[in-house]
C-alpha positions as CSV (number, residue, x, y, z in Angstrom):
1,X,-19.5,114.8,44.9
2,X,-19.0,118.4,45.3
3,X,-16.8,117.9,47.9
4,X,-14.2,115.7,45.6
5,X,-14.4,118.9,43.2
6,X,-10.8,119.9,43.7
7,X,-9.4,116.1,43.4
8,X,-11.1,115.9,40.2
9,X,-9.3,119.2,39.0
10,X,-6.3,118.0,40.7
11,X,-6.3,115.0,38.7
12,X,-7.0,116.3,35.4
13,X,-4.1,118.6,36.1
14,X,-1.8,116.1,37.1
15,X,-3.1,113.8,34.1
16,X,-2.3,116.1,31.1
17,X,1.5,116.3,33.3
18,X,1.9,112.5,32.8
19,X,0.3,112.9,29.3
20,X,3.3,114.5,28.5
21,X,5.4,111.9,29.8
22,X,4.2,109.4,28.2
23,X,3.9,111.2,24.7
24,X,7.6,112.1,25.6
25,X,8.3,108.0,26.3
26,X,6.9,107.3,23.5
27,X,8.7,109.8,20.9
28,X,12.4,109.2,22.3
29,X,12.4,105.7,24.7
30,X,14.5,103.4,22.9
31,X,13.2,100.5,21.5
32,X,13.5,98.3,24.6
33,X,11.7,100.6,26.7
34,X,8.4,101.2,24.5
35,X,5.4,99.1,25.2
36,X,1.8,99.2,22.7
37,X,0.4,99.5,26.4
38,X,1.2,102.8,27.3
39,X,-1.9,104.6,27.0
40,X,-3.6,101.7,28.7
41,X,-1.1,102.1,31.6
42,X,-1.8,105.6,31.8
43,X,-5.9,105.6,32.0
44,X,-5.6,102.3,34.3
45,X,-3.7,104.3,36.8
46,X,-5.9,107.2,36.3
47,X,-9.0,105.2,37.0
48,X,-7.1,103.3,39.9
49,X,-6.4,106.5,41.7
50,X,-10.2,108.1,41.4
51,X,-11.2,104.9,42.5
52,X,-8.9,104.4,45.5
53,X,-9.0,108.2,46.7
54,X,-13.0,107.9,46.5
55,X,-12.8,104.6,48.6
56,X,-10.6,106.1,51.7
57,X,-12.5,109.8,51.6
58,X,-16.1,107.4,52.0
59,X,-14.5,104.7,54.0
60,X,-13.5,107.1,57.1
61,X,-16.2,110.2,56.8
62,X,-17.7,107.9,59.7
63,X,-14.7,107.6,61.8
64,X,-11.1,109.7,60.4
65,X,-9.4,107.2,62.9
66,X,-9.7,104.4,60.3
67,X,-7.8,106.2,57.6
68,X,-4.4,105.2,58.7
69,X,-5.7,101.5,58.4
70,X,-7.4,101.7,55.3
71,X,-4.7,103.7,53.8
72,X,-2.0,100.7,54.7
73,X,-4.9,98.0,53.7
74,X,-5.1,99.6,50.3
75,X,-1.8,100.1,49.4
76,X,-0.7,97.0,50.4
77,X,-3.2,95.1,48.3
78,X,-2.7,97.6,45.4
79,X,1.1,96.8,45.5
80,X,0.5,92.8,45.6
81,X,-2.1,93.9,42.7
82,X,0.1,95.7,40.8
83,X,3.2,93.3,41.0
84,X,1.2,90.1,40.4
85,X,-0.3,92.1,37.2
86,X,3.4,93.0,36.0
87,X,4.5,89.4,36.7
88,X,1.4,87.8,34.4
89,X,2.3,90.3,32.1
90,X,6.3,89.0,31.6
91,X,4.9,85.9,31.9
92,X,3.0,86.3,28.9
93,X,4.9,88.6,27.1
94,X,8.4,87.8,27.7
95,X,9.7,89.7,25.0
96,X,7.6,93.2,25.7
97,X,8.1,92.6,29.3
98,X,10.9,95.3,29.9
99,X,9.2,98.0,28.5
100,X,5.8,97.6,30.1
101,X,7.4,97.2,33.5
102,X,9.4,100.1,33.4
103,X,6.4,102.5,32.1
104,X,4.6,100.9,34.6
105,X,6.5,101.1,37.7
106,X,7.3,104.9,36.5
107,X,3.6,106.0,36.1
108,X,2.9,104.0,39.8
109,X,5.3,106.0,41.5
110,X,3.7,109.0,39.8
111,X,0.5,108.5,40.6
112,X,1.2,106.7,43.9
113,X,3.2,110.1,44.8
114,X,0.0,112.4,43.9
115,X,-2.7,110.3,45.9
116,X,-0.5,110.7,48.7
117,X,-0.3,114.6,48.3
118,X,-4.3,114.9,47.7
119,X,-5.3,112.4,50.4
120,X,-2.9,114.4,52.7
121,X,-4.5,117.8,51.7
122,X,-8.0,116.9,51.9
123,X,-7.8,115.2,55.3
124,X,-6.1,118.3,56.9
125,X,-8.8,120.2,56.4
């Protein structure tokens, strides 16, 4: 656990960052753009990237070679996961649909953007 030390800090940094964002989204998006979800956007994708960074850093400390095909395995699955998730959800709510997809998709590429950096960083070492 020690090890994932600076991820965690990492994380925590980078969290209170997209805290801002979305307290920023939510004060001055228009009305199309806000969703009652934000907040629960924003923990799920910071629970979704501890648990996927803690998956490929235990999934290749046997063999590094398998990190390039993890790494493609899991982001492939969490971008089928993710759509099909934003899909039900416009499904559902039609009328909300806009404003959860668009937090959504924003706080993904966020987050999608710093679990790229960190896994990079801690598998050059």
């Amino acid at each position: 656990m020690s090890s994932n030390k600076p991820f965690f800090k990492q994380l925590s940094i980078f969290s209170i960052f997209t805290l801002g964002i979305l307290l920023l989204w939510n004060q001055f998006a228009s009305e199309r753009f806000q969703s009652n979800l934000t907040w629960l956007i924003w923990l799920f994708f910071i629970a979704t990237t501890t648990l996927i960074h803690l998956f490929l850093v235990k999934s290749t400390e046997k063999d590094p070679k398998k990190f390039v095909v993890n790494f493609m395995l899991v982001t492939a699955i969490k971008l089928f996961g993710y759509l099909i998730l934003i899909l039900i959800y416009a499904l559902i709510k039609r009328e909300a649909a806009l404003g959860f997809t668009v937090f959504f998709l924003a706080m993904y590429l966020l987050y999608s953007g710093f679990e790229v950096f960190t896994l990079l960083r801690h598998f050059r070492k």
